[in-house]
N, C-alpha and C positions, 0 to 999 in steps of 0.2 A: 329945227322947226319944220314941220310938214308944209307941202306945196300945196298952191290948190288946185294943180293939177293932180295928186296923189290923192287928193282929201275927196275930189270929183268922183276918179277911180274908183276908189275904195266905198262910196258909197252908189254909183252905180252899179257893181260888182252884186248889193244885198239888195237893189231896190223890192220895196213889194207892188207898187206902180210908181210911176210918172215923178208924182212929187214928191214922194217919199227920201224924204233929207232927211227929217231926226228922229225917226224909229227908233227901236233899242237896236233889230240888227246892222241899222245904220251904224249909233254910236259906236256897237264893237266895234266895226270896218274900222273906222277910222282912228279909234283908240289902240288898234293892233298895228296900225301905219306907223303911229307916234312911238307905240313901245317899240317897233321893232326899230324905229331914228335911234332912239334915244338909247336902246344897248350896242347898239354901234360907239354910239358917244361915249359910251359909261369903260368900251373896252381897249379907249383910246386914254380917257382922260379919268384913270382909276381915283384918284380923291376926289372926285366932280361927288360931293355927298349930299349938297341941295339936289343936283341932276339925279341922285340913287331915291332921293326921298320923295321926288316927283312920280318918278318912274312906279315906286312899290302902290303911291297913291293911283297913279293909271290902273296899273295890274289891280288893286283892291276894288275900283269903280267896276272895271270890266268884268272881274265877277259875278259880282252885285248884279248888272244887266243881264249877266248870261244866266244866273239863278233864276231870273224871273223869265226870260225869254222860255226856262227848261220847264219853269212851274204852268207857263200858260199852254206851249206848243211843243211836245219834245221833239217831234219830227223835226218841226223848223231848227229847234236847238242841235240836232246832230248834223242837218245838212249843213250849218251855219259854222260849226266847228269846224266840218271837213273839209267845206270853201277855204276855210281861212288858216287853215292851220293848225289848229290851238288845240292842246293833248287836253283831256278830259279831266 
């Protein structure tokens, strides 16, 4: 489970102002926080297969957002990858 000191971070890190919590670049933030807990977990605890099926449904959401964040802004969508990691 993420902290909400991590969950802060992570969506300080994309703010677009002030109150910007639940953007989509928000959610990736923080959906990137959780996948990366959660294959920590998955390479400790190999049959956890409800934890694997949670994990593919993060990764399938977080697509989904970064499709749309690419279809509206692509600038935003590449700076947003590169903040954060996440291979193309």
């Amino acid at each position: 489970m993420i902290t909400t000191e991590k969950k802060t971070a992570a969506i300080k890190s994309v703010q677009a102002h002030k109150n910007d919590t639940g953007g989509p670049a928000a959610q990736v933030a923080v959906l990137t926080e959780r996948i990366k807990e959660l294959t920590e977990h998955l390479k400790i605890n190999k049959h956890d297969f409800m934890a694997r099926r949670g994990l593919l449904q993060m990764v399938g959401k977080r697509r989904r957002l970064l499709r749309y964040i690419a279809s509206h802004d692509s600038q935003a969508y590449l700076d947003l990858i590169k903040q954060l990691g996440i291979r193309r």
